[in-house]
C-alpha positions as a Markdown table, in Angstrom:
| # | Residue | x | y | z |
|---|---|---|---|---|
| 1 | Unk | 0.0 | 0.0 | 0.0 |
| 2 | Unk | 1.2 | 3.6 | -0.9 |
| 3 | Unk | 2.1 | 5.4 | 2.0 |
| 4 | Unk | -0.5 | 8.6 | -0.3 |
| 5 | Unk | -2.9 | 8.0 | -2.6 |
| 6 | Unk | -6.0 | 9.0 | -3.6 |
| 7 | Unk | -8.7 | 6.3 | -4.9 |
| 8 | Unk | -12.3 | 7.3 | -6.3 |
| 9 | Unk | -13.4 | 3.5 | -4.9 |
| 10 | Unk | -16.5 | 4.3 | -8.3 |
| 11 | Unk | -13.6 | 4.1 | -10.5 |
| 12 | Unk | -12.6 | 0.3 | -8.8 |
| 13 | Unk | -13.3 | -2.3 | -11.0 |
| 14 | Unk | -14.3 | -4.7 | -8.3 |
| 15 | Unk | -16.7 | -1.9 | -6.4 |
| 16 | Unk | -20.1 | -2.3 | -6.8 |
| 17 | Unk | -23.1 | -0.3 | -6.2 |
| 18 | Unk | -25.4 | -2.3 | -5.8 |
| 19 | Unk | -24.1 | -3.9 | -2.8 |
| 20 | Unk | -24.4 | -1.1 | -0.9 |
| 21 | Unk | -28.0 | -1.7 | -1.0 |
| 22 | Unk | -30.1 | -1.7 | 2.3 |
| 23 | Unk | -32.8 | -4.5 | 1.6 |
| 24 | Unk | -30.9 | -6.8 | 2.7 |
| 25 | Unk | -30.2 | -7.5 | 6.4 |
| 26 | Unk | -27.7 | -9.6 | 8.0 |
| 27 | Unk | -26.8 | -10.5 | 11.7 |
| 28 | Unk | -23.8 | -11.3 | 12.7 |
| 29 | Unk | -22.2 | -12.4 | 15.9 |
| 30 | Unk | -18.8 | -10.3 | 16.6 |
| 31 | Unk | -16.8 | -8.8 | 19.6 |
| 32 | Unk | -15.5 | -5.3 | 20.0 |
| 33 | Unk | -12.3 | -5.1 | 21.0 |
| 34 | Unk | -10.5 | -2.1 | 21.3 |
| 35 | Unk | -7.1 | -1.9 | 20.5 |
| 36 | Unk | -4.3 | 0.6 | 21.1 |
| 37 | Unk | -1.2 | 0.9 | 18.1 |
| 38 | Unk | 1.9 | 2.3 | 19.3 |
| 39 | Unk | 5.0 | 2.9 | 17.3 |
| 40 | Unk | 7.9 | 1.0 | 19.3 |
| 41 | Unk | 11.1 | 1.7 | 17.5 |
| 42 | Unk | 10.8 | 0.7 | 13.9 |
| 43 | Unk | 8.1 | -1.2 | 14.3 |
| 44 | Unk | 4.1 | -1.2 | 15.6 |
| 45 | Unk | 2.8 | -3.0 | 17.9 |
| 46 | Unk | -0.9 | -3.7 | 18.9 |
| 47 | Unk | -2.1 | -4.2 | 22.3 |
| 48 | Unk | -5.5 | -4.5 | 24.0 |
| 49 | Unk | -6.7 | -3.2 | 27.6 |
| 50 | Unk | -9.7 | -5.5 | 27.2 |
| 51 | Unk | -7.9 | -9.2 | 26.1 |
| 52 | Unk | -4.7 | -9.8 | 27.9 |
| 53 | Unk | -2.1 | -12.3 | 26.0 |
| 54 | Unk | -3.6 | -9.8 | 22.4 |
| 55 | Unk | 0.2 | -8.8 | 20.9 |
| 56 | Unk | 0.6 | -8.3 | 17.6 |
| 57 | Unk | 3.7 | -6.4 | 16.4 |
| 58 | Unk | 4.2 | -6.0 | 12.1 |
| 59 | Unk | 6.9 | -3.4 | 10.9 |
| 60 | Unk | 3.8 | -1.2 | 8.8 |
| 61 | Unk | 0.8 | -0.1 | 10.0 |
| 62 | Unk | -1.1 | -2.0 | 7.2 |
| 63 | Unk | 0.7 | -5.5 | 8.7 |
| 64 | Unk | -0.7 | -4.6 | 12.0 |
| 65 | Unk | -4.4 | -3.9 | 11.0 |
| 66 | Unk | -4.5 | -6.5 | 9.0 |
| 67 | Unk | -3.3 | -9.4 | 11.4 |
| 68 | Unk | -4.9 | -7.7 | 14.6 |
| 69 | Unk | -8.5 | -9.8 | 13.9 |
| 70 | Unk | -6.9 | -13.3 | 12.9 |
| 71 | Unk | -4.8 | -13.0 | 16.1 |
| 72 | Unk | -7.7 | -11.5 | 18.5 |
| 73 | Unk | -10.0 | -14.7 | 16.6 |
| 74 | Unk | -6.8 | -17.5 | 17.7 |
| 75 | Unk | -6.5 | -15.9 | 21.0 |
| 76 | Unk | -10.3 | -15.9 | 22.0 |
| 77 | Unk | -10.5 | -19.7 | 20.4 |
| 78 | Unk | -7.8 | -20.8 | 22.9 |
| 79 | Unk | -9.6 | -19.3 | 25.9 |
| 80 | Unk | -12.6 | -21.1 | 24.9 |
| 81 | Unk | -11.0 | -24.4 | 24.1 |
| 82 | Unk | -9.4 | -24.3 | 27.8 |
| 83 | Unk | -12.8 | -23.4 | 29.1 |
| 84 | Unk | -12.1 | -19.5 | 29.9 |
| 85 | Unk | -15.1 | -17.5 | 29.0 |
| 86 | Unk | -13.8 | -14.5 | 26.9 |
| 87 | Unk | -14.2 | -11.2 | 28.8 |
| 88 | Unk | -15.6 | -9.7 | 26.0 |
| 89 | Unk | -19.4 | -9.2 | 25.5 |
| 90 | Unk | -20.7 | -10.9 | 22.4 |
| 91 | Unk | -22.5 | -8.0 | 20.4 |
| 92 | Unk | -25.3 | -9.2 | 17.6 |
| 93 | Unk | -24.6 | -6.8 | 14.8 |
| 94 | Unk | -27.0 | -6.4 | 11.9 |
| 95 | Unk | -25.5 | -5.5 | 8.6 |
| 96 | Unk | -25.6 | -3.0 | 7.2 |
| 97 | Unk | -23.8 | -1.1 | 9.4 |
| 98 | Unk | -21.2 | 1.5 | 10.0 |
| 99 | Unk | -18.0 | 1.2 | 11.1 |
| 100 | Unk | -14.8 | 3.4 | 11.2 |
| 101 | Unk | -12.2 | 2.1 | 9.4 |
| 102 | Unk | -9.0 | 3.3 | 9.3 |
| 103 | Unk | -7.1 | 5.1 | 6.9 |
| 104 | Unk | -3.1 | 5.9 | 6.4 |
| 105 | Unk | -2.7 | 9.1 | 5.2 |
């Protein structure tokens, strides 16, 4: 990913319109965790005040972001296969929805 672009996401082949419709709704079962990104030398590491053992540490930004929910997913998956409840309330999320998402400039 370029550390500055600009992208019209109409002008993305794989964008479509019409799945930004609102007929349809979806629910889906999901956690919120909240995560904190620091910069730690020349790297960035993820942590979370809400799910101790969560570490994930990538040399970009975009590594972090990306790996953050498949290591959150393993983490909560090994609680539960040891019998820990995950101290995270399960939230029943109907799509569409809005979510921040963030962006490097």
């Amino acid at each position: 990913m370029q550390d500055s672009a600009s992208i019209d996401i109409y002008d993305v082949p794989c964008y479509n319109r019409d799945m930004m419709s609102t007929e349809t709704t979806v629910e889906i079962t999901s956690y919120r965790l909240p995560v904190v990104i620091e910069r730690v030398d020349d790297s960035y590491q993820a942590t979370s005040p809400a799910l101790d053992g969560f570490l994930v540490l990538a040399d970009t930004l975009d590594e972090v972001l990306a790996l953050a929910p498949g290591v959150a997913r393993a983490l909560l998956e090994a609680m539960r296969s040891k019998g820990k409840t995950p101290p995270l309330l399960i939230e029943e999320v109907q799509l569409p929805t809005q979510i921040e998402v963030l962006v490097p400039a």
